[in-house]
C-alpha positions as CSV (number, residue, x, y, z in Angstrom):
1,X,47.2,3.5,17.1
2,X,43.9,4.8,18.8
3,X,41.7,2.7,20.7
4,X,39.7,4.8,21.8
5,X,35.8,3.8,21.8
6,X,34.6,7.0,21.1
7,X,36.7,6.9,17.6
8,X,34.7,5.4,15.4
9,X,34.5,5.4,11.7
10,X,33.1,7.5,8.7
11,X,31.6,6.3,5.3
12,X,31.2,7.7,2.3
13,X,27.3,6.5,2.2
14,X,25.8,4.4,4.3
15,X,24.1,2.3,1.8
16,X,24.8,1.3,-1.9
17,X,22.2,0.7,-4.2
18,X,22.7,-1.4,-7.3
19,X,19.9,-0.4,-9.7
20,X,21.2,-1.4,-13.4
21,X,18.9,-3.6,-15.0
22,X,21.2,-6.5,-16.1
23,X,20.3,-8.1,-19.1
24,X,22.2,-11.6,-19.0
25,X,23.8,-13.2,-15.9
26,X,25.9,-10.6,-15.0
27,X,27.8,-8.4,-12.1
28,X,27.9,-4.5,-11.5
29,X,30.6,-3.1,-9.1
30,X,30.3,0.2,-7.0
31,X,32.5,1.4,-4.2
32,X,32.6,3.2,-0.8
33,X,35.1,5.4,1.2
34,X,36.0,4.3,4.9
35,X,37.3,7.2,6.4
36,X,39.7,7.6,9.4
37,X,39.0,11.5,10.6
38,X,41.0,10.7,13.5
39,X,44.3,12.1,14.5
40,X,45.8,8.7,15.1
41,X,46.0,5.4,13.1
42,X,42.4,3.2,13.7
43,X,43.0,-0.4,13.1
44,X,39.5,-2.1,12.1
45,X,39.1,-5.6,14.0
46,X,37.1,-6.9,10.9
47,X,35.3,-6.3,8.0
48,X,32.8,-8.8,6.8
49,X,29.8,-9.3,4.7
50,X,26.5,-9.7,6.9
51,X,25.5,-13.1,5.1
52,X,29.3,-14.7,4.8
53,X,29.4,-16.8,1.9
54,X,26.1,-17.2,1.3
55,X,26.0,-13.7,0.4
56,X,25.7,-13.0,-3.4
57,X,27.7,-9.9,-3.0
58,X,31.4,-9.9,-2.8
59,X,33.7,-7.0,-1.3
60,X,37.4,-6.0,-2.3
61,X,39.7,-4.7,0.5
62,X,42.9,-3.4,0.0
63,X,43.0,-5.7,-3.4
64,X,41.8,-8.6,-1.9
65,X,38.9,-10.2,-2.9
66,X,36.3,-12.2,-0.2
67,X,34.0,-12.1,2.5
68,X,35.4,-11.5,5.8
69,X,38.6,-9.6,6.4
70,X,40.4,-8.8,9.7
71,X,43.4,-6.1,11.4
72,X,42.7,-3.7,8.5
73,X,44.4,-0.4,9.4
74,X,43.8,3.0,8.4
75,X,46.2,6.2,8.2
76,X,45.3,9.1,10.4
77,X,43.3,11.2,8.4
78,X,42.9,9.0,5.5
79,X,40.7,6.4,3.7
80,X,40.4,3.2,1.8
81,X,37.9,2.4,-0.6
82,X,35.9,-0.9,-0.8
83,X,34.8,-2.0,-3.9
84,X,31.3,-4.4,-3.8
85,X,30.7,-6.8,-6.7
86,X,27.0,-8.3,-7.3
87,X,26.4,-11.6,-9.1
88,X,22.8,-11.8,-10.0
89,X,20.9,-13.7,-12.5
90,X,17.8,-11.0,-13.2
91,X,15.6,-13.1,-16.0
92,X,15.2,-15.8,-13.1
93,X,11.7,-15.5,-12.5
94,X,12.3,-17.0,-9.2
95,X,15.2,-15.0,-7.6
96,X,13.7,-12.3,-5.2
97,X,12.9,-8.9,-6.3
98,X,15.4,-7.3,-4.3
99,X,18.6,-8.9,-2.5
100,X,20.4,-7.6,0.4
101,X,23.1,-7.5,2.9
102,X,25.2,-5.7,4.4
103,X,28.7,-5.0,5.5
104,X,30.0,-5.4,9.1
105,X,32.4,-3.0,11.1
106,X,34.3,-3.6,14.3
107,X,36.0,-0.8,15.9
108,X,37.6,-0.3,18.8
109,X,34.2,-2.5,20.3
110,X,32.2,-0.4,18.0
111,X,29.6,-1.8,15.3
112,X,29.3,0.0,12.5
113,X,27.3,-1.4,9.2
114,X,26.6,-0.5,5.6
115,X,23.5,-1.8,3.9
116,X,23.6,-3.1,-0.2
117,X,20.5,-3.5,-2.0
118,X,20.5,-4.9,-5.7
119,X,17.5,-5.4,-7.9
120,X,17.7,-9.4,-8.7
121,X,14.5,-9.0,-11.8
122,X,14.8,-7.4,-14.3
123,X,12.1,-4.7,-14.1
124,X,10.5,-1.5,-15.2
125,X,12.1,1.4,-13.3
126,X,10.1,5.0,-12.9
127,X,12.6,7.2,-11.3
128,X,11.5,11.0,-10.8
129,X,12.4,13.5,-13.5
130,X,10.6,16.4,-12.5
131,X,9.3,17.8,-9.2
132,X,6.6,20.0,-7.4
133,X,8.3,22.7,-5.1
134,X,6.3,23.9,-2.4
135,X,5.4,26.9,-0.6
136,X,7.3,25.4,2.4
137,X,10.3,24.7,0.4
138,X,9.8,21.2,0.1
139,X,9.6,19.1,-3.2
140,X,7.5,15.9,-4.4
141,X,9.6,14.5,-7.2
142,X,7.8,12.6,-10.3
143,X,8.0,10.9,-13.6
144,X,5.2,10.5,-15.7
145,X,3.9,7.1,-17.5
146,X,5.3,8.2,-21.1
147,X,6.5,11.3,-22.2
148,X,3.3,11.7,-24.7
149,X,0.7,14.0,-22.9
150,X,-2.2,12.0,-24.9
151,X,-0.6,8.8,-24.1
152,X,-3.0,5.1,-23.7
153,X,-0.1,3.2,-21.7
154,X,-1.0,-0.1,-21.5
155,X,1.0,-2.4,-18.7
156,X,0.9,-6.3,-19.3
157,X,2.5,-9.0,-16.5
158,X,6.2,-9.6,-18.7
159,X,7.8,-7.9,-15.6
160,X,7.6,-6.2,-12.3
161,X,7.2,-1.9,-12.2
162,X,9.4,-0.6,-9.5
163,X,8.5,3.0,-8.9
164,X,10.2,5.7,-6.9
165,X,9.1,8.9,-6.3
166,X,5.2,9.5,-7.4
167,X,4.3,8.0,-10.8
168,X,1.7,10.1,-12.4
169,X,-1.0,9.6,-15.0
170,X,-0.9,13.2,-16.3
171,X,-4.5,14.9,-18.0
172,X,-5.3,13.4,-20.9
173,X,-3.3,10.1,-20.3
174,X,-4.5,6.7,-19.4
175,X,-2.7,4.1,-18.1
176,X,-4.2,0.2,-17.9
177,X,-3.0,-2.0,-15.5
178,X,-3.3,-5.9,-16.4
179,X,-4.0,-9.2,-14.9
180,X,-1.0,-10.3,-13.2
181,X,1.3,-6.9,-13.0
182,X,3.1,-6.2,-9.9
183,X,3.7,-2.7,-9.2
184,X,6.7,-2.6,-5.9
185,X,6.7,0.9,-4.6
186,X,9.6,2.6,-2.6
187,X,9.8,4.8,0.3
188,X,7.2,7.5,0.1
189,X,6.7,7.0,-3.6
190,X,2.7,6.3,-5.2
191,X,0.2,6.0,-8.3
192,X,-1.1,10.2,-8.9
193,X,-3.9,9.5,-11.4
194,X,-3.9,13.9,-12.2
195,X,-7.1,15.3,-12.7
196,X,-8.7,14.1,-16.3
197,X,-6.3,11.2,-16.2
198,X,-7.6,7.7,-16.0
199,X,-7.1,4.3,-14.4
200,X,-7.7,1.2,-15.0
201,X,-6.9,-2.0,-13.4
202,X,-7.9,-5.2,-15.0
203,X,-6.8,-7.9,-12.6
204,X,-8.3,-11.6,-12.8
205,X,-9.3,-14.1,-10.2
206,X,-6.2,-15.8,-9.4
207,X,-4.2,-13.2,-11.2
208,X,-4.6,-10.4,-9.2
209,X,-2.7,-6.7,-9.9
210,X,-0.5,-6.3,-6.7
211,X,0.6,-2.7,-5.2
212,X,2.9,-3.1,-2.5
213,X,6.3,-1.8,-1.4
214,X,9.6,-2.3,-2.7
215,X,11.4,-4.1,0.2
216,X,10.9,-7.5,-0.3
217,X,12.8,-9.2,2.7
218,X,10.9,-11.2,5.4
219,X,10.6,-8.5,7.8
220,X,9.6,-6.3,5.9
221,X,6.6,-8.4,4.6
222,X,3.9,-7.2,6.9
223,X,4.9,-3.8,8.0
224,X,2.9,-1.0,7.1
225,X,3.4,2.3,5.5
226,X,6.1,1.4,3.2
227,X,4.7,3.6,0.3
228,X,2.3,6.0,0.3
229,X,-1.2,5.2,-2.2
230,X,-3.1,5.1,-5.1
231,X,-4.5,8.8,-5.2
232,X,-7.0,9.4,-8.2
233,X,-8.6,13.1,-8.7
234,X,-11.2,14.3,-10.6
235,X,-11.8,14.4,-14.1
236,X,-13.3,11.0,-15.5
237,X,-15.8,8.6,-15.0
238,X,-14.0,5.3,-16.0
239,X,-11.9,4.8,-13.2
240,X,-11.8,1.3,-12.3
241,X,-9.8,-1.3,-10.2
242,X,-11.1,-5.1,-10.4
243,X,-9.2,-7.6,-8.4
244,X,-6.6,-6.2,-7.0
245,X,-4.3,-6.3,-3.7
246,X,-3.2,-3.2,-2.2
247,X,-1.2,-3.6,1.0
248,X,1.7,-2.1,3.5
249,X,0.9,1.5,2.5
250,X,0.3,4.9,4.1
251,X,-3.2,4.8,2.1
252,X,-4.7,2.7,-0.2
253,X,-6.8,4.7,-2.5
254,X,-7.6,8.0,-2.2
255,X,-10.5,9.1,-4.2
256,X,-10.4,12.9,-4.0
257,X,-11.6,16.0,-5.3
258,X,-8.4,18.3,-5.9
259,X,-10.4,21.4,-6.8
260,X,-13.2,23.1,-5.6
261,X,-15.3,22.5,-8.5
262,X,-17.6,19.8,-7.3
263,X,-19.5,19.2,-10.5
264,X,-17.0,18.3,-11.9
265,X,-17.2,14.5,-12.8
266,X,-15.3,12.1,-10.5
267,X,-16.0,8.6,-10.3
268,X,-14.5,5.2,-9.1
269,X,-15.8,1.7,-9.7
270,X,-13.6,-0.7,-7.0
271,X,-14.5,-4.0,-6.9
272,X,-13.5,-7.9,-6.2
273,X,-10.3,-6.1,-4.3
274,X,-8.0,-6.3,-0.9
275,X,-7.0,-3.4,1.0
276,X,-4.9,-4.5,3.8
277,X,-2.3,-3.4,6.6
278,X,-2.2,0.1,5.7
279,X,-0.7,2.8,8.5
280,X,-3.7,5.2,8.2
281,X,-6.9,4.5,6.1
282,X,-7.6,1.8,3.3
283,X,-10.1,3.8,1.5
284,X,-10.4,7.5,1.2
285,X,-13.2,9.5,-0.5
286,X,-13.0,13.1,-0.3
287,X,-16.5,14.3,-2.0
288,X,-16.0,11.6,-4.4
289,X,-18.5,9.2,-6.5
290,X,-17.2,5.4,-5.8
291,X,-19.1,2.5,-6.2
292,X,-18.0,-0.6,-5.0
293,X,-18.5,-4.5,-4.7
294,X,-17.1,-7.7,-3.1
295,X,-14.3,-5.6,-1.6
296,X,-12.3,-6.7,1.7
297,X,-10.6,-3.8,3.5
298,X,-9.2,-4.9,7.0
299,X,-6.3,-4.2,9.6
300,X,-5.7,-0.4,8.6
301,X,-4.3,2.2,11.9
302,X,-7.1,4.2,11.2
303,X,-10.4,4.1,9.6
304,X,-10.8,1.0,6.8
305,X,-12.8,3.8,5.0
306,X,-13.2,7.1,5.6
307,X,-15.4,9.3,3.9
308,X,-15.6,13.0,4.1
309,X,-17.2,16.3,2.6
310,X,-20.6,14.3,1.4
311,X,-19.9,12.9,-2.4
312,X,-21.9,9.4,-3.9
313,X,-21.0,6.1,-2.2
314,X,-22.3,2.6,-2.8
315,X,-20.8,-0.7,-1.1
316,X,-22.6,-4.2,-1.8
317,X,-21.0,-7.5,-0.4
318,X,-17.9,-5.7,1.2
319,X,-16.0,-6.6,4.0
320,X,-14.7,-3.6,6.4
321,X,-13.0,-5.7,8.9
322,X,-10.6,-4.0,11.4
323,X,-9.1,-5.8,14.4
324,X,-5.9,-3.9,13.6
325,X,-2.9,-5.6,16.0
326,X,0.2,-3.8,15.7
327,X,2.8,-1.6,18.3
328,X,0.2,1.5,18.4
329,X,-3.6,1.1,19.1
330,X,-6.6,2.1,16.8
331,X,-9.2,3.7,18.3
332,X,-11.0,5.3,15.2
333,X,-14.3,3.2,13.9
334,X,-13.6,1.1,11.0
335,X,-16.1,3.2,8.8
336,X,-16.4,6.8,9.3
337,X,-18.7,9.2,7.0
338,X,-18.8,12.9,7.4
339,X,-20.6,15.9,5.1
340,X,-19.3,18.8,6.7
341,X,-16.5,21.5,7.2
342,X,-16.5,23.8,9.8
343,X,-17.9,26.2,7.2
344,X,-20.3,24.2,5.4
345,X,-22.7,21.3,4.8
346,X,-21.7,19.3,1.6
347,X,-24.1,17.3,-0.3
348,X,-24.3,13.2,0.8
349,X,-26.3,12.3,-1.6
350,X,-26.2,8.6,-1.8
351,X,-24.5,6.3,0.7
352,X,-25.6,2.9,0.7
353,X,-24.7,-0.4,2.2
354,X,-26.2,-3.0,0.7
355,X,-25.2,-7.1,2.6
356,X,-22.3,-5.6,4.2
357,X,-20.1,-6.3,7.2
358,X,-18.7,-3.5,9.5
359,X,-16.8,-4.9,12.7
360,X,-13.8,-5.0,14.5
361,X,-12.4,-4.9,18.1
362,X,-13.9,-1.3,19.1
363,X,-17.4,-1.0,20.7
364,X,-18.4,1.5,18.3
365,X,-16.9,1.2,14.5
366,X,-19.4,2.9,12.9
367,X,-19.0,6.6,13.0
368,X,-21.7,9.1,11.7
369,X,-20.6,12.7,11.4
370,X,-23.9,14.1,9.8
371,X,-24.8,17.3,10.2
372,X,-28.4,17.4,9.4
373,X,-29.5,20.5,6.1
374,X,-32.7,21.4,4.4
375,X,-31.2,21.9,1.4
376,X,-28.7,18.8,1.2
377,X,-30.9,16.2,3.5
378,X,-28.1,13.6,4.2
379,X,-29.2,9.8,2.5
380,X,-27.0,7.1,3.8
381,X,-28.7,3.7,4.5
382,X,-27.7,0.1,5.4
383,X,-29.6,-2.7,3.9
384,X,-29.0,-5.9,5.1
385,X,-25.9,-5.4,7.2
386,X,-24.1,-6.8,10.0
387,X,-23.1,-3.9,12.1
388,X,-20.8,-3.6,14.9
389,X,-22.1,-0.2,16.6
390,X,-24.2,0.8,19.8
391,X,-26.3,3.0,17.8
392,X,-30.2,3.1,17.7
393,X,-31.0,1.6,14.0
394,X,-34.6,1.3,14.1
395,X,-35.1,4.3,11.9
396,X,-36.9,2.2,8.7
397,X,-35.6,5.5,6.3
398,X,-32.2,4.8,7.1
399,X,-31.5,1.1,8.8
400,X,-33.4,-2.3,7.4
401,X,-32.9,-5.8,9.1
402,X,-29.5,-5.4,9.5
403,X,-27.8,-7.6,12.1
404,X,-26.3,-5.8,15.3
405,X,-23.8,-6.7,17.2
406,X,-23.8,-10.3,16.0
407,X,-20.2,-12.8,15.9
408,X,-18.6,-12.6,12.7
409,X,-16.3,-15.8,12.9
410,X,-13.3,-15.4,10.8
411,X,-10.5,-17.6,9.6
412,X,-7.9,-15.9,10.4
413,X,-8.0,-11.9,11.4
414,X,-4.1,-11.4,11.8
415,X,-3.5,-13.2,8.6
416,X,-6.1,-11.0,6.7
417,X,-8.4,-13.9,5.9
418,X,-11.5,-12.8,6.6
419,X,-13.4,-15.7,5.3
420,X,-16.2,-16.7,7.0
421,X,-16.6,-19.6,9.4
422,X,-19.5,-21.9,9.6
423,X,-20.2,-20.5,13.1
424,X,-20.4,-16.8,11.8
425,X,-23.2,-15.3,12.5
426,X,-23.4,-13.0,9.5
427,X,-26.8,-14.0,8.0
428,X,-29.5,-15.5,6.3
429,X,-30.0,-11.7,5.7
430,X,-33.7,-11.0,5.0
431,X,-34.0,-7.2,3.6
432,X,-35.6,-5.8,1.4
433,X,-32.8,-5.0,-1.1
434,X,-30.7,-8.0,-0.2
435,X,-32.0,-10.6,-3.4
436,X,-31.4,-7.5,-5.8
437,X,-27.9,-7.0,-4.2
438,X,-27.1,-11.0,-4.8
439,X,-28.1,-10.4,-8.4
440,X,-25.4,-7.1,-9.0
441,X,-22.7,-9.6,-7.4
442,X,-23.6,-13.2,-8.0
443,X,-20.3,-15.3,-6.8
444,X,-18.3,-14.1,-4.1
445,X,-14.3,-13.1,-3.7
446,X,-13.6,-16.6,-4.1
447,X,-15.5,-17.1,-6.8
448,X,-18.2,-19.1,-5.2
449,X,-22.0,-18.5,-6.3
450,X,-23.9,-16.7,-4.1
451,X,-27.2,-19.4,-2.6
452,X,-30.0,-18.6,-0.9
453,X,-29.7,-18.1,2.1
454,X,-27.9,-14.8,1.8
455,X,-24.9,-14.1,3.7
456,X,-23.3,-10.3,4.7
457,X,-19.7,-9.3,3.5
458,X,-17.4,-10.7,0.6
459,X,-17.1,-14.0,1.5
460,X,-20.3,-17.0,1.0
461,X,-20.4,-18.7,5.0
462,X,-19.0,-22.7,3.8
């Protein structure tokens, strides 16, 4: 009998995954291999289930059912197999999306551990039947929204989507997203709206459309870059997301041109919606037309919006709030435009920011990467803005009675709650454009009505 530290165990997997959509109350069973590759008899101290008997799983050793077992022994150069059992009621509305646990080794002072996962809804799965090799010998598996390349999909709120892999809206298909659908996204997996696809998200106050990851345990409820985004290419004009929360991605919507045609037509309407706690940028527009309104995007690693290669941008009573808190630093602005390559000046032909807050914890989080071009004079302007940036902004052709510099009191910046506080400092605004830009968004996030005196950002000061 070995006892040995350094011999330790081997498993068949080192997690088991129960993904069968149950139907009723009901149990699934799977199995794994522990494996002696020693050359002497290993007895293990115990095997037990992480949760005890609270756990919903149950394990089978050597034909004996239960949660904790102890002196199991183990041939040289053979194996036993543990069967796992799952009890889970999935039309309970109210039992978590995804249960968990795991089961415990002890060695010869070792700890080894295998993680279970089962689906406790009942859901709509998308797993990946196709894939992209590339050049680099790498794949990027998919499925696509229905099998009909002309297909109108239509999602309603009856149950969760749980999507591995990339889910893609292929040319010619549409898919509509609404009020009340959750969409829980694994590991790497995202929303590919193909070029001459289309998207649309029709979320409700109250009822928003949620896009966030998979893992639905406690720890795992504010950690960023779980999935990877929402990434929409060229194609169509109606693309649209209205009141929706996208959270704990990579990215949380790119916007991007995939050719290099850029006539082609390529538009995005994002309004009333959260982009939060993302591990690079919350908004991405890569030469891209996007137009957008009562939007919060706060706490991203990166830039809260970053666009590049010139395109068509307007943002009226949005909230680009970064004070970004986690293990590594940001030290990119919260907004960052940019109409160049190295080999070229693109077109920037509208940016405007119209009763909009830009702030954060940086100096600076405004960043202007304009090259200036005869042919393609850049047009950006802020209207009525609060501004975090050390910037001169007395040019009338591009800056008008914006506020710099000023405290923008928030409720709550680690919660993402970016509501204002009495003491905020974000108005009365007094530009120009700032009673027209009321008018295009009367009530705020909230729903509260918009009253004179005018207020930057999303949210109406109480």
């Amino acid at each position: 009998m070995t006892t040995d530290p350094s011999d330790k165990l081997a498993f068949s997997t080192d997690s088991v995954l129960f993904d069968t959509v149950f139907t009723t109350v009901g149990s699934s069973t799977r199995n794994i291999r522990v494996i002696n590759n020693n050359s002497r008899r290993i007895k293990i101290s115990n095997i037990s289930l992480l949760k005890g008997n609270a756990s919903q799983f149950i394990i089978n050793v050597d034909g004996a059912k239960g949660t904790n077992f102890t002196d199991v022994e183990i041939a040289a150069h053979d194996s036993l197999y543990i069967f796992i059992q799952v009890n889970v009621n999935p039309t309970n509305a109210n039992s978590p999306l995804i249960i968990s646990d795991a089961i415990n080794f002890s060695v010869n002072g070792n700890f080894q551990q295998v993680m279970l996962e089962a689906w406790g809804q009942d859901a709509y799965y998308h797993h990946p039947k196709f894939a992209i090799k590339f050049s680099n010998g790498t794949y990027l598996p998919y499925s696509l929204i229905s099998s009909n390349p002309n297909a109108d999909t239509i999602w309603n709120n009856d149950k969760p989507h749980v999507i591995y892999g990339w889910l893609v809206v292929d040319s010619a298909q549409k898919l509509t997203i609404n009020a009340g659908v959750r969409l829980y996204f694994n590991n790497k997996a995202g929303l590919w709206v193909y070029r001459y696809g289309q998207l649309k998200v029709h979320g409700a106050k109250g009822n928003e459309v949620l896009f966030t990851q998979a893992r639905r345990d406690p720890e795992y409820a504010d950690e960023p870059g779980q999935w990877d985004r929402i990434w929409i290419n060229e194609g169509s004009l109606n693309n649209e997301i209205d009141y929706a929360i996208i959270k704990n991605g990579y990215i949380g919507v790119q916007a991007e041109l995939l050719g290099s045609n850029f006539n082609e037509p390529k538009r995005l309407r994002i309004t009333n919606t959260t982009i939060q706690n993302m591990s690079r940028w919350g908004l991405y527009g890569f030469a891209f037309n996007i137009y957008g309104g009562n939007n919060v995007i706060g706490n991203c690693q990166e830039h809260s919006v970053n666009l590049v290669l010139g395109g068509n941008y307007t943002f009226i009573h949005c909230t680009f709030a970064n004070f970004w808190a986690k293990e590594k630093t940001r030290d990119l602005a919260t907004l960052s435009i940019n109409n160049h390559s190295s080999s070229q000046v693109l077109p920037l032909d509208t940016c405007y920011f119209g009763n909009c807050i830009i702030d954060g914890k940086l100096t600076s989080e405004i960043n202007l990467d304009i090259q200036q071009n005869t042919t393609f004079p850049p047009k950006y302007f802020f209207s009525g803005c609060v501004l975090k940036t050390p910037m001169a902004t007395s040019d009338v052709t591009k800056f008008d009675a914006n506020k710099i510099n000023v405290t923008c009191d928030y409720v709550n910046t680690d919660k993402y709650d970016f509501t204002l506080k009495t003491s905020s400092l974000a108005g009365p605004l007094t530009a120009t454009n700032t009673a027209a830009d009321v008018l295009k968004f009367p009530s705020d996030l909230n729903g509260v009505l918009r009253t004179n005196p005018y207020y930057a950002g999303a949210y109406v000061k109480p």
